[in-house]
N, CA, C and O atoms as CSV, one atom per row, in Angstrom:
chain,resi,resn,atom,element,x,y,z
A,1,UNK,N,N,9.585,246.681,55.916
A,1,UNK,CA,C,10.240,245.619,56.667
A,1,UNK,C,C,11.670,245.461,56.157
A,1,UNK,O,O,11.819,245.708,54.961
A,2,UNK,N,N,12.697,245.110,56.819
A,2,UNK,CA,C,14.151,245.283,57.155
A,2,UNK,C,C,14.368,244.061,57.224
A,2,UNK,O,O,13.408,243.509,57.762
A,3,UNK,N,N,15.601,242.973,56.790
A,3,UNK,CA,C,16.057,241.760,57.144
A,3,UNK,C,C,17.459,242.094,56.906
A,3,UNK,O,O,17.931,242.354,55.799
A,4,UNK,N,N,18.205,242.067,58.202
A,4,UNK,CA,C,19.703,242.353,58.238
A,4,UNK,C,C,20.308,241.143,58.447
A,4,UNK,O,O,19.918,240.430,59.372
A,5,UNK,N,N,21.412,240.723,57.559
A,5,UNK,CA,C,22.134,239.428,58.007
A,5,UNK,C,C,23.363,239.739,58.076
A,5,UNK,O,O,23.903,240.001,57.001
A,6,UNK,N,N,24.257,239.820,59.424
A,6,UNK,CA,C,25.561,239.268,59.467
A,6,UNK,C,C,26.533,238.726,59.558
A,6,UNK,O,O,26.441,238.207,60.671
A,7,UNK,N,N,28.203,238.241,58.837
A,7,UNK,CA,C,28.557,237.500,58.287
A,7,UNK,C,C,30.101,238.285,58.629
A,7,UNK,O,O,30.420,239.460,58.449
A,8,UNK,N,N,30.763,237.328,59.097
A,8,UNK,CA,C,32.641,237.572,58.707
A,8,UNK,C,C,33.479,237.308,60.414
A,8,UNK,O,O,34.657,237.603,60.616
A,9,UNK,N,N,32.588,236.734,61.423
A,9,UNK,CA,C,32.330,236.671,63.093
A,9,UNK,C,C,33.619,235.628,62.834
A,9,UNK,O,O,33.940,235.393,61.669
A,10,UNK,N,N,34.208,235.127,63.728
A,10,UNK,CA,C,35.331,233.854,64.135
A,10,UNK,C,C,35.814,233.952,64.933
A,10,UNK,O,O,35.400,234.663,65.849
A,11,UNK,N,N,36.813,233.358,64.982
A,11,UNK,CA,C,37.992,233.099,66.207
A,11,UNK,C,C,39.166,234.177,65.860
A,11,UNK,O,O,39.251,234.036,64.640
A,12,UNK,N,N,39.947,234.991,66.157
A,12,UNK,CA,C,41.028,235.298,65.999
A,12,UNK,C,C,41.656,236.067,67.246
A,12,UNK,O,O,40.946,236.777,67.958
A,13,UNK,N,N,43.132,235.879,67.500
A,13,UNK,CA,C,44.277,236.053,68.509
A,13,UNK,C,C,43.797,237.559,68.573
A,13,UNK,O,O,42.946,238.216,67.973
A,14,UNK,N,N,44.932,237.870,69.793
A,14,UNK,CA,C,44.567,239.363,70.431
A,14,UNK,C,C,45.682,239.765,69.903
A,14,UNK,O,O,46.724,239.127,69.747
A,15,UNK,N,N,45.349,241.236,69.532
A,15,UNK,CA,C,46.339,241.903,68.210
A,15,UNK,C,C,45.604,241.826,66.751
A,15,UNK,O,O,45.430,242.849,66.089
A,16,UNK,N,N,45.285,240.847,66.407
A,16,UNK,CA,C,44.359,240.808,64.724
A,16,UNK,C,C,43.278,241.303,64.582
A,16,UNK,O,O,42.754,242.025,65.430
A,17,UNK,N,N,42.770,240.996,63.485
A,17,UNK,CA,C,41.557,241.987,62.909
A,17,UNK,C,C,40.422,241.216,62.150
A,17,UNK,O,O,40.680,240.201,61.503
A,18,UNK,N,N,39.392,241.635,62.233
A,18,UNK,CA,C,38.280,241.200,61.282
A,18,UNK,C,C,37.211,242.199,61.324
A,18,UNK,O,O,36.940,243.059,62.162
A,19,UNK,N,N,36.479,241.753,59.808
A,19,UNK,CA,C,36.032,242.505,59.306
A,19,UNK,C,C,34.115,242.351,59.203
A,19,UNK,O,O,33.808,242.314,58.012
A,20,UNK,N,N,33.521,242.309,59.640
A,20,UNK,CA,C,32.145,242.228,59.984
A,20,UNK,C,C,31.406,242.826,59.101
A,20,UNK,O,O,31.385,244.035,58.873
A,21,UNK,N,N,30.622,241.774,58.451
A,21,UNK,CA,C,29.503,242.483,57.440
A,21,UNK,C,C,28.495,242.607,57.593
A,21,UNK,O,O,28.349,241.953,58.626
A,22,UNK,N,N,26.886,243.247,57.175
A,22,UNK,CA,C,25.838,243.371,57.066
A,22,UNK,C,C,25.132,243.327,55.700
A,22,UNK,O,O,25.663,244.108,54.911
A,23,UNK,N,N,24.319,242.794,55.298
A,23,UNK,CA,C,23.966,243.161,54.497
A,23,UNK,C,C,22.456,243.119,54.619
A,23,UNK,O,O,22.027,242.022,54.975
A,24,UNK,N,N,21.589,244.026,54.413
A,24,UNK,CA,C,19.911,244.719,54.345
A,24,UNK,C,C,19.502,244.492,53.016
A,24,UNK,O,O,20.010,244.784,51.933
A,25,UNK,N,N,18.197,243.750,53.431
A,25,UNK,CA,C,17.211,243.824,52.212
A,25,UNK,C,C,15.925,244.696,52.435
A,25,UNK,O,O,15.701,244.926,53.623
A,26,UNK,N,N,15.083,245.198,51.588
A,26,UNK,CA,C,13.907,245.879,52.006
A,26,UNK,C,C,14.049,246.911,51.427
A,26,UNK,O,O,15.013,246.969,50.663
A,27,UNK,N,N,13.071,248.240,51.572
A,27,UNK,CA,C,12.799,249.173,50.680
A,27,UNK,C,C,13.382,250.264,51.729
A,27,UNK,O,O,12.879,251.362,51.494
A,28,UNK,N,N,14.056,250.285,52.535
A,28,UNK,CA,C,14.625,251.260,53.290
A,28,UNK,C,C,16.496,251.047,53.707
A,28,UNK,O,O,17.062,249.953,53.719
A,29,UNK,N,N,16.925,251.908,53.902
A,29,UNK,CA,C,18.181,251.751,54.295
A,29,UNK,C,C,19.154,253.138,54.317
A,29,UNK,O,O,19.728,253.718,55.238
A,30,UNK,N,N,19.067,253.380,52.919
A,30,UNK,CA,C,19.709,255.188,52.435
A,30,UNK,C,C,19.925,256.179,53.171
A,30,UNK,O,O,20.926,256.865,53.372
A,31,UNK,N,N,18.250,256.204,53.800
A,31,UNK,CA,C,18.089,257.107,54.448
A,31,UNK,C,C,18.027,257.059,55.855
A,31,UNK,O,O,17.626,258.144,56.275
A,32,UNK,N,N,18.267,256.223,56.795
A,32,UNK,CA,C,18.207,255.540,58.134
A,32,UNK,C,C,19.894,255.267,58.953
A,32,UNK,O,O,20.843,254.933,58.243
A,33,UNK,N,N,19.999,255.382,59.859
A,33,UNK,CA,C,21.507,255.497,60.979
A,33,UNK,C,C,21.205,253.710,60.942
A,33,UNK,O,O,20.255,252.967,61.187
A,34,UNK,N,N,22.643,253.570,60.476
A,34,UNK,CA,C,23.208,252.572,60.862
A,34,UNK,C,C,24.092,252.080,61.388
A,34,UNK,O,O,25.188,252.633,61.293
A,35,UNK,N,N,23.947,250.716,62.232
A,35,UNK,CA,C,25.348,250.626,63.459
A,35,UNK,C,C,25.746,249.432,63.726
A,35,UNK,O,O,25.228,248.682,62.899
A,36,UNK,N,N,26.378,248.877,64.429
A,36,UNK,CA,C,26.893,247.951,65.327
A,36,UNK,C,C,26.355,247.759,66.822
A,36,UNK,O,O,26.258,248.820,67.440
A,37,UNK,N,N,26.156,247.133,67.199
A,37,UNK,CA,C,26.006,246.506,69.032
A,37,UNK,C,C,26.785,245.549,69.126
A,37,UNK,O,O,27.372,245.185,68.107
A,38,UNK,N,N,27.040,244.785,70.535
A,38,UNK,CA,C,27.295,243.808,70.777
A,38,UNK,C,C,27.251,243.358,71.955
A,38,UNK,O,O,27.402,244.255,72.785
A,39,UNK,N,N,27.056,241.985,72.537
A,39,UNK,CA,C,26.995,241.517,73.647
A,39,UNK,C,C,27.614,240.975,74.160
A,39,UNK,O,O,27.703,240.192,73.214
A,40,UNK,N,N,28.643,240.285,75.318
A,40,UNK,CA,C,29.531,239.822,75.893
A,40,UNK,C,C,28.471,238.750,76.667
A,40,UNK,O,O,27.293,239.101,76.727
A,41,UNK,N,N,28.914,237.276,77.341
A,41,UNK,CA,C,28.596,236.789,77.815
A,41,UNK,C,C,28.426,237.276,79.417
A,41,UNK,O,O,29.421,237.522,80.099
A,42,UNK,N,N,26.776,237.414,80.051
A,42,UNK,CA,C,26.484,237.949,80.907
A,42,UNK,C,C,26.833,239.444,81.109
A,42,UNK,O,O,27.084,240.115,82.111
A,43,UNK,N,N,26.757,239.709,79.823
A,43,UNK,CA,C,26.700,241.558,80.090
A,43,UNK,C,C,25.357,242.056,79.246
A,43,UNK,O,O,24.589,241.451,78.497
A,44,UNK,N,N,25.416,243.325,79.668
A,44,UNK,CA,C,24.308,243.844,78.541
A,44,UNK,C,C,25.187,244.274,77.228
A,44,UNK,O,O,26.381,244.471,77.000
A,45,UNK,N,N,23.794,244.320,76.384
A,45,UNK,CA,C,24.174,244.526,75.041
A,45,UNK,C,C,24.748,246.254,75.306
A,45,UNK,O,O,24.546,247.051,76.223
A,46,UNK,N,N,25.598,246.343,73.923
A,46,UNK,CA,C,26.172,248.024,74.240
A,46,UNK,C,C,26.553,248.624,73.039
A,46,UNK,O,O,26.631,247.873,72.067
A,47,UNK,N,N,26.792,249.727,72.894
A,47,UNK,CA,C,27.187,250.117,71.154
A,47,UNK,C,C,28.138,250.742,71.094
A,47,UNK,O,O,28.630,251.630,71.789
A,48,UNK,N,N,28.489,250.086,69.932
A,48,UNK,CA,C,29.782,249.975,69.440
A,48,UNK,C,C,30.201,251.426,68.398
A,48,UNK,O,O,31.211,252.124,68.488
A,49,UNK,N,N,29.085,251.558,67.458
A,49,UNK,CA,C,29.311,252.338,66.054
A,49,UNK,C,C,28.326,252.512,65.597
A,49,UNK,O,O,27.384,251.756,65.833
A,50,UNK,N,N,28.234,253.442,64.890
A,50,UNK,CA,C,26.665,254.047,63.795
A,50,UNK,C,C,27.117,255.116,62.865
A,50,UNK,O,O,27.700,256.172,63.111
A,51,UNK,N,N,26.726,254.617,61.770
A,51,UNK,CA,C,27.011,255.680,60.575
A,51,UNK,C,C,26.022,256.113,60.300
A,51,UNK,O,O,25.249,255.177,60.094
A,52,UNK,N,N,25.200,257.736,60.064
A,52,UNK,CA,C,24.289,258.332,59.588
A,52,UNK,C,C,24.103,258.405,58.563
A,52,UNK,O,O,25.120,258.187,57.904
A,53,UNK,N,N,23.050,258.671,57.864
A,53,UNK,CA,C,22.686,258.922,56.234
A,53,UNK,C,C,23.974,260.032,55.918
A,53,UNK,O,O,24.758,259.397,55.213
A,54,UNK,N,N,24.289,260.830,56.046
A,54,UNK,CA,C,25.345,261.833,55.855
A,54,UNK,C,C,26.454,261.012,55.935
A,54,UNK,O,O,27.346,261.478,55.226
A,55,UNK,N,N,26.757,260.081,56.440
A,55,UNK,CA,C,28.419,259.474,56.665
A,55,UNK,C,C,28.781,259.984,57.892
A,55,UNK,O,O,29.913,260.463,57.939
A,56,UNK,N,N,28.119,260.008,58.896
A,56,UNK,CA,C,28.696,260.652,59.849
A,56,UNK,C,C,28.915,259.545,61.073
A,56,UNK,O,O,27.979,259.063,61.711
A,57,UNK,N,N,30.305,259.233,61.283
A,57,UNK,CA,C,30.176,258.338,62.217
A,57,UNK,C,C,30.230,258.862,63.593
A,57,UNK,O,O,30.515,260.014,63.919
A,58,UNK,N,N,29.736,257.286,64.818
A,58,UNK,CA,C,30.129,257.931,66.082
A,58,UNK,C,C,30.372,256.270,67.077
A,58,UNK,O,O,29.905,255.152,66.862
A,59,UNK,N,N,31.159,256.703,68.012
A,59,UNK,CA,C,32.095,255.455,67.889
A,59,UNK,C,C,32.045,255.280,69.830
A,59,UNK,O,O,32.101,256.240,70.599
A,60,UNK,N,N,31.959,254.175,70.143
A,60,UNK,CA,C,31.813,254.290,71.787
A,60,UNK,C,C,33.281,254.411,71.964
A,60,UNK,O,O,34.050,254.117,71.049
A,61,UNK,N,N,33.798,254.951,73.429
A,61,UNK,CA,C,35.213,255.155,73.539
A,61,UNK,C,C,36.369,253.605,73.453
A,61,UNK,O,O,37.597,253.567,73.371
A,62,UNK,N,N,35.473,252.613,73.507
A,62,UNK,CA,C,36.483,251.472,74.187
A,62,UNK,C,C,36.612,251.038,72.588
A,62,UNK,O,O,37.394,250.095,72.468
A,63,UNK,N,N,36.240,251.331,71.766
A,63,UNK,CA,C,36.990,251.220,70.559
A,63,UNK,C,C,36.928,252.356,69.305
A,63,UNK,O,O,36.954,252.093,68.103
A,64,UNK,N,N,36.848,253.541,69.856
A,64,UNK,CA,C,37.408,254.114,68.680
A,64,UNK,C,C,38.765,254.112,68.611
A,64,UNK,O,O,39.505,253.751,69.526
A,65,UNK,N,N,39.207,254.624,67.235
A,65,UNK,CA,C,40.853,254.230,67.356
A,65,UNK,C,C,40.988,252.776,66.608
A,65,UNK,O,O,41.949,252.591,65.862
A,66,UNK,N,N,39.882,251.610,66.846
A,66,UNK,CA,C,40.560,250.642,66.728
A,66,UNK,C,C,39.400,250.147,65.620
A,66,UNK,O,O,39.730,249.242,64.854
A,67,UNK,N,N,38.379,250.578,65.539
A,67,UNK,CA,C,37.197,249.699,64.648
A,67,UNK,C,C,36.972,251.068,63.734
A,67,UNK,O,O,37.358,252.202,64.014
A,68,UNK,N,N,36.184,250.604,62.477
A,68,UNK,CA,C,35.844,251.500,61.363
A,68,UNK,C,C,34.754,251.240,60.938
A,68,UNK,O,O,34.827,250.246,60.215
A,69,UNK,N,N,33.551,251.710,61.033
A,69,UNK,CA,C,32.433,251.508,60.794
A,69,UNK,C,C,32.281,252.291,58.866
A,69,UNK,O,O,32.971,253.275,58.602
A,70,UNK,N,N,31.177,251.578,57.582
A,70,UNK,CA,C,31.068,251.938,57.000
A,70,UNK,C,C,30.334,251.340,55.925
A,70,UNK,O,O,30.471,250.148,55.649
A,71,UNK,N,N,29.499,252.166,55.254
A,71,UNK,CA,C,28.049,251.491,54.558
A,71,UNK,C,C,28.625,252.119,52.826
A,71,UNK,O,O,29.474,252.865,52.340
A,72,UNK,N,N,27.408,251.148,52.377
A,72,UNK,CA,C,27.584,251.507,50.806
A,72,UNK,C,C,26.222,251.517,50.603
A,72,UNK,O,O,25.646,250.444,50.783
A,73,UNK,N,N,25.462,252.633,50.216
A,73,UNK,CA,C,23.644,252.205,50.306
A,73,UNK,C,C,24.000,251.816,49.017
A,73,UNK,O,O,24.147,250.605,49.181
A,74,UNK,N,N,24.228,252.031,47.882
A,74,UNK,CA,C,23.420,251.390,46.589
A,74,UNK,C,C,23.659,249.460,47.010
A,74,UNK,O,O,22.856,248.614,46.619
A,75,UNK,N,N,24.629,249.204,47.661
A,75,UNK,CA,C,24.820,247.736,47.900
A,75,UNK,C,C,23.873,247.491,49.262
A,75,UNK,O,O,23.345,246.379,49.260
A,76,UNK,N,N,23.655,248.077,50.077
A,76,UNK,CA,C,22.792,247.862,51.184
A,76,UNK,C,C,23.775,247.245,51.840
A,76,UNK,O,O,23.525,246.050,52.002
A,77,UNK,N,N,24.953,247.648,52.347
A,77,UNK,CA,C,25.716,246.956,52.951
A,77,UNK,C,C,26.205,247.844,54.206
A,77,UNK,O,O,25.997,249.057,54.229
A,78,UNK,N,N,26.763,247.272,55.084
A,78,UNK,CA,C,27.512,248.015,56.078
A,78,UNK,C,C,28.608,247.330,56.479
A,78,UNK,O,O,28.772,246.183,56.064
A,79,UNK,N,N,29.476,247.891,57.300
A,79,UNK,CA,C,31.133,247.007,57.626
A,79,UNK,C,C,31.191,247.493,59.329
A,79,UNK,O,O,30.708,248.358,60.059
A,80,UNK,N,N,32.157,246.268,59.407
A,80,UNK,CA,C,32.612,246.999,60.993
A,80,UNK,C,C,33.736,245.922,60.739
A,80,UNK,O,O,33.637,244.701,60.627
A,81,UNK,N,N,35.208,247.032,60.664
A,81,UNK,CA,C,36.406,246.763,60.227
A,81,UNK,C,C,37.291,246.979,61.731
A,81,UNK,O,O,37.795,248.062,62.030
A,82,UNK,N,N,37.355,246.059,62.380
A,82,UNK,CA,C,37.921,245.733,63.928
A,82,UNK,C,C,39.131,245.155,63.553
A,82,UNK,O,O,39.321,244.047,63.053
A,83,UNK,N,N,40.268,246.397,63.974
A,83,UNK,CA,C,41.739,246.258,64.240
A,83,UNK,C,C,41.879,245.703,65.790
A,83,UNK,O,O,41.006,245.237,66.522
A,84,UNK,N,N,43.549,245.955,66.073
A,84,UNK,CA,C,44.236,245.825,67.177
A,84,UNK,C,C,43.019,244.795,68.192
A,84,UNK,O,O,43.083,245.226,69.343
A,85,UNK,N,N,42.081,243.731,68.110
A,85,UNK,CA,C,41.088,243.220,68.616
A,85,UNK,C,C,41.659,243.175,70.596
A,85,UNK,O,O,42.817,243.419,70.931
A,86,UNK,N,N,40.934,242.944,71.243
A,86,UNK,CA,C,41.241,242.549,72.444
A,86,UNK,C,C,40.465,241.283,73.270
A,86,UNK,O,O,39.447,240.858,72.725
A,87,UNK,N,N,40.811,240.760,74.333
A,87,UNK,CA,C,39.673,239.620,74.405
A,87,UNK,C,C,38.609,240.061,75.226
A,87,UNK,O,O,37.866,239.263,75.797
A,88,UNK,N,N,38.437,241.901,75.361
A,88,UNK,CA,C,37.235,241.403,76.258
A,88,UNK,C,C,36.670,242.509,74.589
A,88,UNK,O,O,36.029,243.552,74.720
A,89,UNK,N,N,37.001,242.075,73.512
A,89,UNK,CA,C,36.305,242.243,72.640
A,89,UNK,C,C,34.982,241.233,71.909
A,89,UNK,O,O,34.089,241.501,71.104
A,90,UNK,N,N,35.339,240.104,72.565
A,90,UNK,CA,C,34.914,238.948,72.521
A,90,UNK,C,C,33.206,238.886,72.990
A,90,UNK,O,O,32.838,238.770,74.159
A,91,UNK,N,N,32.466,238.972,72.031
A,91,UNK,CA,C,30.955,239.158,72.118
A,91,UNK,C,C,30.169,238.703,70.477
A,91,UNK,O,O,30.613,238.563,69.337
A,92,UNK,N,N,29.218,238.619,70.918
A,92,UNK,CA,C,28.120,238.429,69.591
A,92,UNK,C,C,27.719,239.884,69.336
A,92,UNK,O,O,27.163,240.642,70.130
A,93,UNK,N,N,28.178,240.181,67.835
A,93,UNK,CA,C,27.966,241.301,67.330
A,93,UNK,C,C,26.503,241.325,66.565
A,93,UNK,O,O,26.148,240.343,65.914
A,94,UNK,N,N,25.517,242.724,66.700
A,94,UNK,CA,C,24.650,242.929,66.363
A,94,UNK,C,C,24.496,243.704,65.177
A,94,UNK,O,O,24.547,244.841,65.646
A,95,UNK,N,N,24.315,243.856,63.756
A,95,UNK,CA,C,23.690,245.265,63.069
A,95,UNK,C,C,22.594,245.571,63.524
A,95,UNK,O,O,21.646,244.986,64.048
A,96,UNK,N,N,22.906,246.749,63.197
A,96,UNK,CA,C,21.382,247.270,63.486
A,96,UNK,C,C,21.133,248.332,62.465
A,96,UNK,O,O,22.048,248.968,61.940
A,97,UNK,N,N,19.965,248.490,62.222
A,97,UNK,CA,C,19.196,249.733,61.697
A,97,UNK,C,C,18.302,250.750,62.072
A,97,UNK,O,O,17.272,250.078,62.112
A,98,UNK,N,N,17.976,251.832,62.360
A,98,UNK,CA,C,17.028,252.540,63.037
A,98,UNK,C,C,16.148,252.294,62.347
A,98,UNK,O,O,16.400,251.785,61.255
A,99,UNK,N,N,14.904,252.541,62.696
A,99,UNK,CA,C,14.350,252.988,63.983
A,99,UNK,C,C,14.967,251.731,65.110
A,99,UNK,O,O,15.556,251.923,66.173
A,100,UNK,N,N,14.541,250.203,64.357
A,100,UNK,CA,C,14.248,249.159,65.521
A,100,UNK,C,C,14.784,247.751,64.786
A,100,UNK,O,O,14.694,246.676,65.377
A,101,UNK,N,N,15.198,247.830,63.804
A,101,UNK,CA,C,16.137,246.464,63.042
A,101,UNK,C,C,16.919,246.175,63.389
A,101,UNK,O,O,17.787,246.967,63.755
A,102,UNK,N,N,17.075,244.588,63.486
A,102,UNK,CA,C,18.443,244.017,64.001
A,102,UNK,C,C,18.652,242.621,63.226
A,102,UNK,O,O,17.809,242.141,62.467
A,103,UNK,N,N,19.937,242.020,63.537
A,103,UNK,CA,C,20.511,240.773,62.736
A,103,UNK,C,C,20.481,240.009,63.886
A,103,UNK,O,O,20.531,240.306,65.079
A,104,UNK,N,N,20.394,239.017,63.314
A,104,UNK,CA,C,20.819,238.212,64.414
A,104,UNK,C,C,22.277,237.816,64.963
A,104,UNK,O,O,22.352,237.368,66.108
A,105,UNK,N,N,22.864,237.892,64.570
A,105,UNK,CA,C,23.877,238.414,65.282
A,105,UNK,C,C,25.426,237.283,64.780
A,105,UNK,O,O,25.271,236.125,64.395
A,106,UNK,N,N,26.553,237.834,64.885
A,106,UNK,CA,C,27.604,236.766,64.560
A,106,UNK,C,C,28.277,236.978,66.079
A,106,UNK,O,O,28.017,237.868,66.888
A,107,UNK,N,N,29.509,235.541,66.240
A,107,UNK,CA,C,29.870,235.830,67.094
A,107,UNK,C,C,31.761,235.794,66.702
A,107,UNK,O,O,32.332,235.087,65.872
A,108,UNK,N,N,32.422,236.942,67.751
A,108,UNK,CA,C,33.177,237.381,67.682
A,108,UNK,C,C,34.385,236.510,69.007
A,108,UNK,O,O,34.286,236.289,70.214
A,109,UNK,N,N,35.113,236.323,68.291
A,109,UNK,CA,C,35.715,235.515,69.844
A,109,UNK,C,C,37.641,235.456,69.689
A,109,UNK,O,O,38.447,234.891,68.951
A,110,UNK,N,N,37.694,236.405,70.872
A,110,UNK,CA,C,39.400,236.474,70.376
A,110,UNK,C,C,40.486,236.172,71.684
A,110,UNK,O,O,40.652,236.678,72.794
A,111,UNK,N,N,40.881,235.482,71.206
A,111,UNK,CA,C,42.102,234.493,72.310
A,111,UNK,C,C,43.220,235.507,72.991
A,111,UNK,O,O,43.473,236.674,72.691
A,112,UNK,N,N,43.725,234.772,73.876
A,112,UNK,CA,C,44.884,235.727,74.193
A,112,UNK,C,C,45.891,234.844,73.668
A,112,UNK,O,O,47.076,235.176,73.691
């Protein structure tokens, strides 16, 4: 069993940045793809980022370029480091873990 909590969600202008954390407890993580989702009001959820056990990232098109996905297993942590933000960036962000783990979610909200 997996308990992901994330933490670093707010308000900020279009142009700025924030930095989105995760952090996993449980006897798994090392070895498992980890990522980002997120949801927009009245949209479906969609993905954002996932880093593999190897470090291998992969990034949806509407923000690569602009976000940096990245884990530390001995800390059980993961990041999602969102530059240049936009407002239809503006959603409740998800971690996730494979197979089927998720956080509940922070929310992300950026002004024009």
């Amino acid at each position: 069993q997996v308990h992901l909590m994330e933490s670093g969600g707010g308000l900020v202008q279009a142009g700025g940045s924030l930095r989105l954390s995760c952090a996993a407890s449980g006897s798994i993580f090392s070895t498992n793809t980890v990522g980002w989702t997120r949801q927009a009001p009245g949209k479906e959820r969609e993905f954002d980022a996932s880093i593999n056990s190897g470090y291998i990232t992969n990034y949806a098109g509407s923000v690569k370029g602009r976000f940096t996905i990245s884990r530390d297993n001995a800390k059980k942590m993961m990041w999602l480091q969102m530059n240049s933000l936009q407002v239809d960036d503006t959603a409740v962000y998800y971690c996730y873990l494979l197979p089927g783990s998720f956080g509940q979610g922070t929310q992300v909200t950026v002004s024009s």
